[in-house]
mmCIF file as gemmi writes it, N, C-alpha and C atoms, coordinates in Angstrom:
data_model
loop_
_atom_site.group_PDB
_atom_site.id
_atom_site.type_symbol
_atom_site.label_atom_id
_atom_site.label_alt_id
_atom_site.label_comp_id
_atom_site.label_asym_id
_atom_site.label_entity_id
_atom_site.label_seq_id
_atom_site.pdbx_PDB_ins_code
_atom_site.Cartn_x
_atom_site.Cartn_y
_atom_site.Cartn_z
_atom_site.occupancy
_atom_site.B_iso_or_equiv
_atom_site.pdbx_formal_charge
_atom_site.auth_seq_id
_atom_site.auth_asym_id
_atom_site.pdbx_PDB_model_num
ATOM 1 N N . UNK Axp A 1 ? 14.469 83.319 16.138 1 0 ? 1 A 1
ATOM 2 C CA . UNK Axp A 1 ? 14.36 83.158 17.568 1 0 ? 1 A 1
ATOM 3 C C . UNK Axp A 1 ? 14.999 84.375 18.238 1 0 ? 1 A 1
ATOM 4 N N . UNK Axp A 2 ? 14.272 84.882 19.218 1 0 ? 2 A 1
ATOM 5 C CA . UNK Axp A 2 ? 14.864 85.932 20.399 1 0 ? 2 A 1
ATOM 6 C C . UNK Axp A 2 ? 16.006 85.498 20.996 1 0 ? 2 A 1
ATOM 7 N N . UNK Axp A 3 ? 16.518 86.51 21.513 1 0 ? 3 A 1
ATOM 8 C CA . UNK Axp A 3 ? 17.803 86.463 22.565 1 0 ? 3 A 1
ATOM 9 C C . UNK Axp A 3 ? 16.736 85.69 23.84 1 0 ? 3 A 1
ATOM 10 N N . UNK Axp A 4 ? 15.673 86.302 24.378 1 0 ? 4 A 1
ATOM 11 C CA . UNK Axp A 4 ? 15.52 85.613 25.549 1 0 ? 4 A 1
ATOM 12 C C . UNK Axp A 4 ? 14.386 84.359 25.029 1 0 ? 4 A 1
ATOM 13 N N . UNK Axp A 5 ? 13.919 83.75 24.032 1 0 ? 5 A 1
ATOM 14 C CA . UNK Axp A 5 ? 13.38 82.928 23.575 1 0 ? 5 A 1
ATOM 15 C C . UNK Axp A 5 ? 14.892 81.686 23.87 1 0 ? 5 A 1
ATOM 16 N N . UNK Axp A 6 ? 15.875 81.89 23.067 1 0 ? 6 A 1
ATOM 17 C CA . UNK Axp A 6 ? 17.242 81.435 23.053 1 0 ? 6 A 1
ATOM 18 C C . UNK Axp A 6 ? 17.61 80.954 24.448 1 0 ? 6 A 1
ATOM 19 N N . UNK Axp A 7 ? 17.689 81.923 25.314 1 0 ? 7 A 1
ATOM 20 C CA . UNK Axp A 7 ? 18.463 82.499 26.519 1 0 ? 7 A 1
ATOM 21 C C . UNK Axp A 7 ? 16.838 81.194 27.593 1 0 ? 7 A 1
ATOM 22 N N . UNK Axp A 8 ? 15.91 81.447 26.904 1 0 ? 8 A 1
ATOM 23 C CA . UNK Axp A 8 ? 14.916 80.36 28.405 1 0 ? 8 A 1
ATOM 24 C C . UNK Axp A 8 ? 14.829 78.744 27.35 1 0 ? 8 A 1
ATOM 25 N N . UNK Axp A 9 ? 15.237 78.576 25.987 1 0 ? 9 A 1
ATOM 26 C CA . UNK Axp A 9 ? 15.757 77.418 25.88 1 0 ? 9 A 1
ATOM 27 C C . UNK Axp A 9 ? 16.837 76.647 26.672 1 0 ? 9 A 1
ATOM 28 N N . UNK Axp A 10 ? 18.019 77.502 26.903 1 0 ? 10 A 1
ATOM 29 C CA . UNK Axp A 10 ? 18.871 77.364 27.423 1 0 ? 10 A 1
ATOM 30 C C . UNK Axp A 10 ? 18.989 77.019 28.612 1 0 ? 10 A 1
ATOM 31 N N . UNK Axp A 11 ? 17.936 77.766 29.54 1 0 ? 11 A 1
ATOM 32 C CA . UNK Axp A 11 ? 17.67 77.175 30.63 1 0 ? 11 A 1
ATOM 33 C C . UNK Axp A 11 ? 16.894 75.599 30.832 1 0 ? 11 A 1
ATOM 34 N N . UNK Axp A 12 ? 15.88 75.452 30.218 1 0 ? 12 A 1
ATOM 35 C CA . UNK Axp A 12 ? 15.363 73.851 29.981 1 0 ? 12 A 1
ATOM 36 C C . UNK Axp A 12 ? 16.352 73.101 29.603 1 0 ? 12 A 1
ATOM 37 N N . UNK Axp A 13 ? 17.481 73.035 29.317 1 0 ? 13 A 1
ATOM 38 C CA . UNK Axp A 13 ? 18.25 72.686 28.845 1 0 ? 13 A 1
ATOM 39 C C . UNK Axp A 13 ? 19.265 72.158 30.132 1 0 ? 13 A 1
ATOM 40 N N . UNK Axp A 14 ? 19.065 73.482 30.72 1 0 ? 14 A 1
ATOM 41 C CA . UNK Axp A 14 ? 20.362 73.091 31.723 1 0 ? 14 A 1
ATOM 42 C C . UNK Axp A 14 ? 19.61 72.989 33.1 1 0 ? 14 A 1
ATOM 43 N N . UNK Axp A 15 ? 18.833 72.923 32.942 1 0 ? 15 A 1
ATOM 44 C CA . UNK Axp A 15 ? 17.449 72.549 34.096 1 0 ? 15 A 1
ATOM 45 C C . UNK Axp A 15 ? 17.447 70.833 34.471 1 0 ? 15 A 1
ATOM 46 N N . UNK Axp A 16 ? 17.232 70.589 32.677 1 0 ? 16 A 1
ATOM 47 C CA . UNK Axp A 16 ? 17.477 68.97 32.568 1 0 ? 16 A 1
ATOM 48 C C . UNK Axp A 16 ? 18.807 68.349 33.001 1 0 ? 16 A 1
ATOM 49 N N . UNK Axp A 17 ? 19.798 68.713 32.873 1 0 ? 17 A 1
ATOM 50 C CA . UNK Axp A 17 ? 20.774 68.415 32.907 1 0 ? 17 A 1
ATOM 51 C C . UNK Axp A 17 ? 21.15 68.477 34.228 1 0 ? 17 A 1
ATOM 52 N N . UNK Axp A 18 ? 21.208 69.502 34.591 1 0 ? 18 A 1
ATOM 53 C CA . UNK Axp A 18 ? 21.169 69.35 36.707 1 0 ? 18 A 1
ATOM 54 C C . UNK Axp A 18 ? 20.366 68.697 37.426 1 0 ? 18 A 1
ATOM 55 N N . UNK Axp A 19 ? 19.058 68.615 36.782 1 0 ? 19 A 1
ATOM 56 C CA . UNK Axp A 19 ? 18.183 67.576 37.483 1 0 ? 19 A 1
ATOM 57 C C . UNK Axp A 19 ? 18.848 66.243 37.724 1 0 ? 19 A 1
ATOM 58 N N . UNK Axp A 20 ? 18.893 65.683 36.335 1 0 ? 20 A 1
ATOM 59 C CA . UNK Axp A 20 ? 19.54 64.559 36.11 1 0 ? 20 A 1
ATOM 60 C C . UNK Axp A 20 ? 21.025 64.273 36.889 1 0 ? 20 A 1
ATOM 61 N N . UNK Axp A 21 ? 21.606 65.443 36.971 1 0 ? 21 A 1
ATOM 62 C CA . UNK Axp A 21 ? 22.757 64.94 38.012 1 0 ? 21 A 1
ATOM 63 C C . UNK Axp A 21 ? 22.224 65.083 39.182 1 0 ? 21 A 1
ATOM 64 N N . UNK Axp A 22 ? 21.623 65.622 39.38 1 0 ? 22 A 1
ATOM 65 C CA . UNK Axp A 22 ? 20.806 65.12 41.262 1 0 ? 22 A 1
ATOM 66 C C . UNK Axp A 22 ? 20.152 63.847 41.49 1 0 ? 22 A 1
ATOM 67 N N . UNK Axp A 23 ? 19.864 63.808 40.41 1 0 ? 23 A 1
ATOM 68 C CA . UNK Axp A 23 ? 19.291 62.298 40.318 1 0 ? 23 A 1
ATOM 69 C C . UNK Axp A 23 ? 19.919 60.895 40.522 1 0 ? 23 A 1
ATOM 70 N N . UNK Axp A 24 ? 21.135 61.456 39.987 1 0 ? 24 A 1
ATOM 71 C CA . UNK Axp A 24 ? 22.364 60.452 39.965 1 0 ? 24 A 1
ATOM 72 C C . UNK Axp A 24 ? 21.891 59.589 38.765 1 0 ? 24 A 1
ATOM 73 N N . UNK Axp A 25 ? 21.611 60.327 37.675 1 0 ? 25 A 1
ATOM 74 C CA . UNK Axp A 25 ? 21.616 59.31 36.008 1 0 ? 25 A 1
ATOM 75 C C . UNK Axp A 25 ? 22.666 59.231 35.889 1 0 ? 25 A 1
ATOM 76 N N . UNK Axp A 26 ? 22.688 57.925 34.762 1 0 ? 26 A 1
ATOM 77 C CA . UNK Axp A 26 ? 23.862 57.408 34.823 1 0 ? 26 A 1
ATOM 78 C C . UNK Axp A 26 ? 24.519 58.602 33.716 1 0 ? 26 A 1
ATOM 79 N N . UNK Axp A 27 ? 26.352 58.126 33.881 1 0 ? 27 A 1
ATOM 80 C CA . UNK Axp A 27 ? 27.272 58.634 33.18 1 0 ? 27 A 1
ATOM 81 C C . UNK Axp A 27 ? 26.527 59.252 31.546 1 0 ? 27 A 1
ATOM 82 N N . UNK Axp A 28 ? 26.065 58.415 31.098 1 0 ? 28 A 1
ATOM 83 C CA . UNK Axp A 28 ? 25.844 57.949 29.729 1 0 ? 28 A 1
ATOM 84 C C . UNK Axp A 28 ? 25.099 59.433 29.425 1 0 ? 28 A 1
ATOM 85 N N . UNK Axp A 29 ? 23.857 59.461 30.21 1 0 ? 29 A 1
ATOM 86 C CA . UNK Axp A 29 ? 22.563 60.534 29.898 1 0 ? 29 A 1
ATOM 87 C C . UNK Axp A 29 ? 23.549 61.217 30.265 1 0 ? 29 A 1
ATOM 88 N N . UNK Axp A 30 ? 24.016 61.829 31.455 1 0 ? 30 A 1
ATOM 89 C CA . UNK Axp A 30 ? 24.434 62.876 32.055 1 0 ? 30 A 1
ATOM 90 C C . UNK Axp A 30 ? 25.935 63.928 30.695 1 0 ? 30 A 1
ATOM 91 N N . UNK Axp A 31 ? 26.484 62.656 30.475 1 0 ? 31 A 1
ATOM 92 C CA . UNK Axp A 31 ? 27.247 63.144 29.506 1 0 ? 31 A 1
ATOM 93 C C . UNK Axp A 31 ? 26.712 63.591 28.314 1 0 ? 31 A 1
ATOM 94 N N . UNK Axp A 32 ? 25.626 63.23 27.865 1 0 ? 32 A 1
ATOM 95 C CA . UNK Axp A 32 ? 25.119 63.44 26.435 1 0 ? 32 A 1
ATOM 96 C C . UNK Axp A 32 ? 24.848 65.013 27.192 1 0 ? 32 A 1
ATOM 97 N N . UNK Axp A 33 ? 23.4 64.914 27.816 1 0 ? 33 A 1
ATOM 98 C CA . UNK Axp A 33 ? 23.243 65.808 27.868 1 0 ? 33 A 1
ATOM 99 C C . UNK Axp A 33 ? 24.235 67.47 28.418 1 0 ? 33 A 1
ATOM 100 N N . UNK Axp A 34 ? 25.216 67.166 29.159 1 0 ? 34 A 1
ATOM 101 C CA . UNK Axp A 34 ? 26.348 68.186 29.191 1 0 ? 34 A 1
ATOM 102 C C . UNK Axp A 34 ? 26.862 68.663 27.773 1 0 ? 34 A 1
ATOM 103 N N . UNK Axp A 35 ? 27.031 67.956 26.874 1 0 ? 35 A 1
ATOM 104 C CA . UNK Axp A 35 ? 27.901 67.898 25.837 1 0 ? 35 A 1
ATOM 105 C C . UNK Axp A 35 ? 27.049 68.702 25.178 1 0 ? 35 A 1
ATOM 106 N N . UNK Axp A 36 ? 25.072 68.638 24.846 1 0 ? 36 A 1
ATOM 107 C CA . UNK Axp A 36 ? 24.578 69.376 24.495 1 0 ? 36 A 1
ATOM 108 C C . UNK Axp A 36 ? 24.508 70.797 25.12 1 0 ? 36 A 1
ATOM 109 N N . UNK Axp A 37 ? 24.433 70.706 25.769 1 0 ? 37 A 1
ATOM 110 C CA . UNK Axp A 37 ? 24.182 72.204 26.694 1 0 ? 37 A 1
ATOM 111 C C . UNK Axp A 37 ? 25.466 73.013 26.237 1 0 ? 37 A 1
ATOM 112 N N . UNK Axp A 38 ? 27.066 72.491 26.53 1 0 ? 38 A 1
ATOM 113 C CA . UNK Axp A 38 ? 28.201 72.82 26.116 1 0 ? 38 A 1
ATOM 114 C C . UNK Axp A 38 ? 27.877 73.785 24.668 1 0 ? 38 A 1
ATOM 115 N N . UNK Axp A 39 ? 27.321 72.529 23.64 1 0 ? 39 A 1
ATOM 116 C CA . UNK Axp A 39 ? 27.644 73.293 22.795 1 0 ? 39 A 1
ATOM 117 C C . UNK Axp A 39 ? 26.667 74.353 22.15 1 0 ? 39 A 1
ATOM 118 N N . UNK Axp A 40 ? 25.484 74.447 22.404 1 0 ? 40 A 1
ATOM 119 C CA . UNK Axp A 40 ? 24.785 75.097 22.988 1 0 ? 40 A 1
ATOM 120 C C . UNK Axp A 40 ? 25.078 76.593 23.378 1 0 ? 40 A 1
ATOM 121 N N . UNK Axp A 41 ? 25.77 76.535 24.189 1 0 ? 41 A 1
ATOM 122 C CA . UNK Axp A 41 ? 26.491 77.962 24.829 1 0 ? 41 A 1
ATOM 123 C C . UNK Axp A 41 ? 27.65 77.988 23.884 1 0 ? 41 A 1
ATOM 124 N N . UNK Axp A 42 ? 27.995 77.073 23.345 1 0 ? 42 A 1
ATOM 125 C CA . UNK Axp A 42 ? 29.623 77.335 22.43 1 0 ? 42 A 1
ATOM 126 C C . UNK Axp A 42 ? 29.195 78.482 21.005 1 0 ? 42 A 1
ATOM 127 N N . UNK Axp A 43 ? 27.774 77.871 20.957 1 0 ? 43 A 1
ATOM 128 C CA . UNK Axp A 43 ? 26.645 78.576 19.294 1 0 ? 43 A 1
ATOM 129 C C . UNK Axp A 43 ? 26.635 79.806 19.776 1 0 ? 43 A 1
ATOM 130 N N . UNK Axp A 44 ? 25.649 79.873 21.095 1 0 ? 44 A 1
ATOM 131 C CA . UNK Axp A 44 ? 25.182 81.41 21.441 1 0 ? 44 A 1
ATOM 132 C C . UNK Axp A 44 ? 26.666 82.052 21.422 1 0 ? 44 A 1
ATOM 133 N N . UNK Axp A 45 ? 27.817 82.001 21.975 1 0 ? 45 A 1
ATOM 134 C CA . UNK Axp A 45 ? 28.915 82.95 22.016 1 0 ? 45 A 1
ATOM 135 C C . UNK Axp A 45 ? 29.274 83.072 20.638 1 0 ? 45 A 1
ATOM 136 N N . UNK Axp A 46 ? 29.672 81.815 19.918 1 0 ? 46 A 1
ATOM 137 C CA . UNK Axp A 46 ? 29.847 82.131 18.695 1 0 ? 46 A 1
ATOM 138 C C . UNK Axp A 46 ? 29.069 83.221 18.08 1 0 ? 46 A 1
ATOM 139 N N . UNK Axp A 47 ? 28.162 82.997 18.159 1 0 ? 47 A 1
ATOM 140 C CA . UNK Axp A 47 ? 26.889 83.737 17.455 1 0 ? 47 A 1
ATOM 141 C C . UNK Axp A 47 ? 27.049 85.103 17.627 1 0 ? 47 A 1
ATOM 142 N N . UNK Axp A 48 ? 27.539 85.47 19.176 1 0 ? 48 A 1
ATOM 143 C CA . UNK Axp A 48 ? 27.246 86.475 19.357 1 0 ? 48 A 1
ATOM 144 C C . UNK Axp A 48 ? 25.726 86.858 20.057 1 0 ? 48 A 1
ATOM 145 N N . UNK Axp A 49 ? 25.141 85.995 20.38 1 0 ? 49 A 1
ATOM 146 C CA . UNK Axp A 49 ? 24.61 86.547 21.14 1 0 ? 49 A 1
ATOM 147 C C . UNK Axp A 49 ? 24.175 86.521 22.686 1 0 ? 49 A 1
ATOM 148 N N . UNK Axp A 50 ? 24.9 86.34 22.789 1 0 ? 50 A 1
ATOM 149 C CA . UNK Axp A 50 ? 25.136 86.621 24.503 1 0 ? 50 A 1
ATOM 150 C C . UNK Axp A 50 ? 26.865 86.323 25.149 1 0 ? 50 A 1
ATOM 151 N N . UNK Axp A 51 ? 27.21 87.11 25.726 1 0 ? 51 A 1
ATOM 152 C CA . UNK Axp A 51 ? 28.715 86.988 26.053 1 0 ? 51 A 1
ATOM 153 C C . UNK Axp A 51 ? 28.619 85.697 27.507 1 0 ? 51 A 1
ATOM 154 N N . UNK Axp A 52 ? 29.774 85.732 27.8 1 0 ? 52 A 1
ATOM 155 C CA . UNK Axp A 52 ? 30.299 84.787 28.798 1 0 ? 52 A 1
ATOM 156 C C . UNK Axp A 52 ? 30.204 84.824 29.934 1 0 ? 52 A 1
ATOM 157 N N . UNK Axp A 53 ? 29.827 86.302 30.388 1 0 ? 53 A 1
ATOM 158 C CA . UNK Axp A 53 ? 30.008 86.112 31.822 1 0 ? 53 A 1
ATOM 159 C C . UNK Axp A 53 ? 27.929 86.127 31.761 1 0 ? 53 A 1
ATOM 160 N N . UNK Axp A 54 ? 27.106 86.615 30.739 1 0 ? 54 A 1
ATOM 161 C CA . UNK Axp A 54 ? 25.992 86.218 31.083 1 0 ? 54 A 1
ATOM 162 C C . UNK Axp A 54 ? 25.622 84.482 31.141 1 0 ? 54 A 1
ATOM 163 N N . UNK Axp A 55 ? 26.565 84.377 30.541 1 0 ? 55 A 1
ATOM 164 C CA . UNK Axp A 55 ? 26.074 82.555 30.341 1 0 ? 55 A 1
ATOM 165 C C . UNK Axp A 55 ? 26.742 81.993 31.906 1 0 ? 55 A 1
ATOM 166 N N . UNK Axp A 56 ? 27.842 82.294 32.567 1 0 ? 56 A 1
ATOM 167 C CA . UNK Axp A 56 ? 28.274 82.168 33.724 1 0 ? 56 A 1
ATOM 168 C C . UNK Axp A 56 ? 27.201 82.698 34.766 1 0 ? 56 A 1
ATOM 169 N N . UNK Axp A 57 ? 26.377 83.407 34.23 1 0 ? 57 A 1
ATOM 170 C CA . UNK Axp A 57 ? 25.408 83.956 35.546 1 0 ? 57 A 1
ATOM 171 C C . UNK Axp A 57 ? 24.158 82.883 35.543 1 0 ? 57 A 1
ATOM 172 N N . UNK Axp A 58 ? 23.635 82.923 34.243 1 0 ? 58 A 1
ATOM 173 C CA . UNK Axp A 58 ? 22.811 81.922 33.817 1 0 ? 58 A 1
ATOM 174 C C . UNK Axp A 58 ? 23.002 81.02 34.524 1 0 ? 58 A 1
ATOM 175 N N . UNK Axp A 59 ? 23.97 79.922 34.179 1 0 ? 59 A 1
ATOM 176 C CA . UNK Axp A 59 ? 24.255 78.551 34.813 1 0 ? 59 A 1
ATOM 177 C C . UNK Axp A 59 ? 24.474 78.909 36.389 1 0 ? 59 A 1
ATOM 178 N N . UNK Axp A 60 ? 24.859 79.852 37.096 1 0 ? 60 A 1
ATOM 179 C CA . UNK Axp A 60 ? 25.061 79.827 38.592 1 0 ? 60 A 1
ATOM 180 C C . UNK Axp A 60 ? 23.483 79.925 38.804 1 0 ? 60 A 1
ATOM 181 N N . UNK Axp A 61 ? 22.604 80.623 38.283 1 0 ? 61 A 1
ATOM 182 C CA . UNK Axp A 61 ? 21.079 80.247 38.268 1 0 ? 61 A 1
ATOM 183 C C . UNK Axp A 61 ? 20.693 79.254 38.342 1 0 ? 61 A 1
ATOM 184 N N . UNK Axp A 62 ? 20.795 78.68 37.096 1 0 ? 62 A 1
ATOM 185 C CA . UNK Axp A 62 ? 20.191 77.308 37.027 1 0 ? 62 A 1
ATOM 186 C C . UNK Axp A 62 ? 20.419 75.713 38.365 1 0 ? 62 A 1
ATOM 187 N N . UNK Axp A 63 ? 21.855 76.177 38.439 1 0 ? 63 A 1
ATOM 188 C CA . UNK Axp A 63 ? 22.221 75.148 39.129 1 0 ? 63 A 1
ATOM 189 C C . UNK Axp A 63 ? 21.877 75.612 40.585 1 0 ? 63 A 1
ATOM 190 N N . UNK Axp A 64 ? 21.927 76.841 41.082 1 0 ? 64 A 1
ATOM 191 C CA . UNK Axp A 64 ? 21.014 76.914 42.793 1 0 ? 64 A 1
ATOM 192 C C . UNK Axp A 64 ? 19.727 76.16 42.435 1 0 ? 64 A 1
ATOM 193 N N . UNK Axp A 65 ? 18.825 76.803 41.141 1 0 ? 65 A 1
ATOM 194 C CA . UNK Axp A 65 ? 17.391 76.022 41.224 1 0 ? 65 A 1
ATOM 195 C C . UNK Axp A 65 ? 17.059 74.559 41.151 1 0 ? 65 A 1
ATOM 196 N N . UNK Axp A 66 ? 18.497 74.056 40.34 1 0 ? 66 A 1
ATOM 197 C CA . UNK Axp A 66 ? 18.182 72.151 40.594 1 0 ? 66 A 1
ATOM 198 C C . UNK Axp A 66 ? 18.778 72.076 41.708 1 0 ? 66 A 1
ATOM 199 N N . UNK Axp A 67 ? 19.414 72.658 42.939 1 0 ? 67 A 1
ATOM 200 C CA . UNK Axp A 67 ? 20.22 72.002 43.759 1 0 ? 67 A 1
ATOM 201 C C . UNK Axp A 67 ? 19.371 72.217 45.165 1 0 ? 67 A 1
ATOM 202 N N . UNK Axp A 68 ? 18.251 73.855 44.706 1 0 ? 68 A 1
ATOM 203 C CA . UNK Axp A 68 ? 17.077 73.575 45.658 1 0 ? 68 A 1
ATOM 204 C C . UNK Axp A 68 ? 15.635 72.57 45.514 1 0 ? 68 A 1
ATOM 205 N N . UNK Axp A 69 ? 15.495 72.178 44.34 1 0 ? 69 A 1
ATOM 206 C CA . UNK Axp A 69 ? 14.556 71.228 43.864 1 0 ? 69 A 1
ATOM 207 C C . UNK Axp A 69 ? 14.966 69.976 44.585 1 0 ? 69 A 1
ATOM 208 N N . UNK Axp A 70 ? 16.443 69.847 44.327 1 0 ? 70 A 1
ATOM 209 C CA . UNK Axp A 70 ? 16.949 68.024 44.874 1 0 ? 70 A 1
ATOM 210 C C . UNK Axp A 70 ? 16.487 68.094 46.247 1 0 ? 70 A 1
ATOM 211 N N . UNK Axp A 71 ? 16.826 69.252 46.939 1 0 ? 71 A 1
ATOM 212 C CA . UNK Axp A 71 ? 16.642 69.834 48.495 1 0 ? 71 A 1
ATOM 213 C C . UNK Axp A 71 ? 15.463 69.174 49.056 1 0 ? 71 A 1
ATOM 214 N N . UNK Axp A 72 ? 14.348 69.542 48.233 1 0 ? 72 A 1
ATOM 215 C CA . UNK Axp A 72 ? 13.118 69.55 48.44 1 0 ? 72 A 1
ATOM 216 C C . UNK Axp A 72 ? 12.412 67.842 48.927 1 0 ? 72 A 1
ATOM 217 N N . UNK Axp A 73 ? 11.676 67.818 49.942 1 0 ? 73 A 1
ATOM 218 C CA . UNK Axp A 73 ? 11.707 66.6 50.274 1 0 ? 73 A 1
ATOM 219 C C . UNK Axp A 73 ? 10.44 66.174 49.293 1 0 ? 73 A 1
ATOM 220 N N . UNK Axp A 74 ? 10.819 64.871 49.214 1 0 ? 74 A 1
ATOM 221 C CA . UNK Axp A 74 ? 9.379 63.844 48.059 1 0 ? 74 A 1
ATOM 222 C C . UNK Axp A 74 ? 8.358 63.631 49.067 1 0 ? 74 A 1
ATOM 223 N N . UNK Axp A 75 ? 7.432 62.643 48.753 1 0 ? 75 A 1
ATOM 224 C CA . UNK Axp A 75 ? 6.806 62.068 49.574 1 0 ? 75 A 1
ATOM 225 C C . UNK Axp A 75 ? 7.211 61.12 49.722 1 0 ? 75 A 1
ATOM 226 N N . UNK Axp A 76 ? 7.959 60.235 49.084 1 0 ? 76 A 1
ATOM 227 C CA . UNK Axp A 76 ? 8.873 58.875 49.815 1 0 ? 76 A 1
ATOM 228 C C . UNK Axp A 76 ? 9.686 59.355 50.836 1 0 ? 76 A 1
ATOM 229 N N . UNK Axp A 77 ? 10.124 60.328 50.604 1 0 ? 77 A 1
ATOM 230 C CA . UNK Axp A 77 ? 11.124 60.818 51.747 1 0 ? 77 A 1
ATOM 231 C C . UNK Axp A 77 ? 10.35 60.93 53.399 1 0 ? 77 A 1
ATOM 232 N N . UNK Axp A 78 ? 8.981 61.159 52.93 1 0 ? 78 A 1
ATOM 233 C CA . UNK Axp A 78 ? 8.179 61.926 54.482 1 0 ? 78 A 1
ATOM 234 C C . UNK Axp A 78 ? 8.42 60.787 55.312 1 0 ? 78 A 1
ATOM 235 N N . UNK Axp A 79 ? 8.82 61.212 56.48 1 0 ? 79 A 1
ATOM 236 C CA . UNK Axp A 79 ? 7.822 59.908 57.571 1 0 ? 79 A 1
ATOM 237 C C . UNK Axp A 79 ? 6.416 59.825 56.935 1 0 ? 79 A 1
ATOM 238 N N . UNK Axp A 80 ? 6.271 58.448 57.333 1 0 ? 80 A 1
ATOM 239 C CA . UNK Axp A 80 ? 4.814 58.118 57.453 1 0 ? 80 A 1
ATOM 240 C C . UNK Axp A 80 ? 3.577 58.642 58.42 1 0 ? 80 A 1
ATOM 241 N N . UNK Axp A 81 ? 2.49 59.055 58.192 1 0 ? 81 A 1
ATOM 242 C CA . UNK Axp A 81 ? 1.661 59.479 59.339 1 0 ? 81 A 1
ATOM 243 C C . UNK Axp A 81 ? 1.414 58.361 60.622 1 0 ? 81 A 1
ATOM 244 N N . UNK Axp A 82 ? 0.593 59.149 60.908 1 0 ? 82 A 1
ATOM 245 C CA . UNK Axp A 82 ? -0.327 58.702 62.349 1 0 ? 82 A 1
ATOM 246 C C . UNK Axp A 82 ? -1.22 57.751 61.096 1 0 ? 82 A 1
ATOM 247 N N . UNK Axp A 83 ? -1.388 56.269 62.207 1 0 ? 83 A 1
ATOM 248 C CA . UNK Axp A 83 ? -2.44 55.616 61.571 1 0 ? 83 A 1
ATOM 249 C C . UNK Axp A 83 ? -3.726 56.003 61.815 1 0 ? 83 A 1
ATOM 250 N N . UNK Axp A 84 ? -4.58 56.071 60.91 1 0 ? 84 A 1
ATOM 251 C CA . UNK Axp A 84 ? -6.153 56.367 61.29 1 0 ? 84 A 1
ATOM 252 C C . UNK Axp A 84 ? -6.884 55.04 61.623 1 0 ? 84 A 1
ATOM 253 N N . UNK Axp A 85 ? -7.558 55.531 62.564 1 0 ? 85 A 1
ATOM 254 C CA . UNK Axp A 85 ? -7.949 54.214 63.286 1 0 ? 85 A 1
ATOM 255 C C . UNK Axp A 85 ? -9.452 53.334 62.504 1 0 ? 85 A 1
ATOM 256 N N . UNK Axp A 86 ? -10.26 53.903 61.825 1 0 ? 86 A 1
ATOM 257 C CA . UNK Axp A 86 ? -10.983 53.768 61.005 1 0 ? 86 A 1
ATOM 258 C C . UNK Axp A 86 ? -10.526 52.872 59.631 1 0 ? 86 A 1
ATOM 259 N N . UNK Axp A 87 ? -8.906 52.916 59.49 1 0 ? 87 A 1
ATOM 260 C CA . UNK Axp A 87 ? -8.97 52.241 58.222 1 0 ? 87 A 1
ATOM 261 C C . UNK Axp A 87 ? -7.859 51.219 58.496 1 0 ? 87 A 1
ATOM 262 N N . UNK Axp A 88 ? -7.545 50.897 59.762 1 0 ? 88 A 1
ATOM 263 C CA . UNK Axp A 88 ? -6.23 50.46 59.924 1 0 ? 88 A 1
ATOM 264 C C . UNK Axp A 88 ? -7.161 48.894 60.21 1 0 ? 88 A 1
């Protein structure tokens, strides 16, 4: 596996994991999945391949992009339209 093969696992990874805390999953998921991601980044440094402050840039990435996704309104969220008078 590549450094950036590695390096955009890593991101799905921590993609999931911020989602899920926007989501407000429970403790249970949220912890598993931290604990993976953790160690995860604990391998790549070990490993050597990628240092700390890239994995610190990484995650300040990741987490603007789940924290603009949560942002983002649903369609449950919309008001409802104008009724159409044809189907009402």
């Amino acid at each position: 596996m590549s450094k950036s093969e590695t390096l955009n696992e890593l991101r799905t990874i921590l993609a999931g994991m911020f989602d899920a805390r926007y989501e407000g999953a429970k403790a249970v998921r949220f912890a598993n999945v931290q604990g993976f991601a953790d160690g995860y980044m604990r391998a790549l440094c070990d490993l050597g391949v990628t240092s700390e402050k890239e994995l610190v840039a990484l995650v300040n990435e990741e987490r603007r992009a789940a924290a603009q996704r949560a942002d983002m309104p649903t369609a449950s969220s919309l008001p409802p339209g104008p009724i159409v008078p044809h189907f009402a």
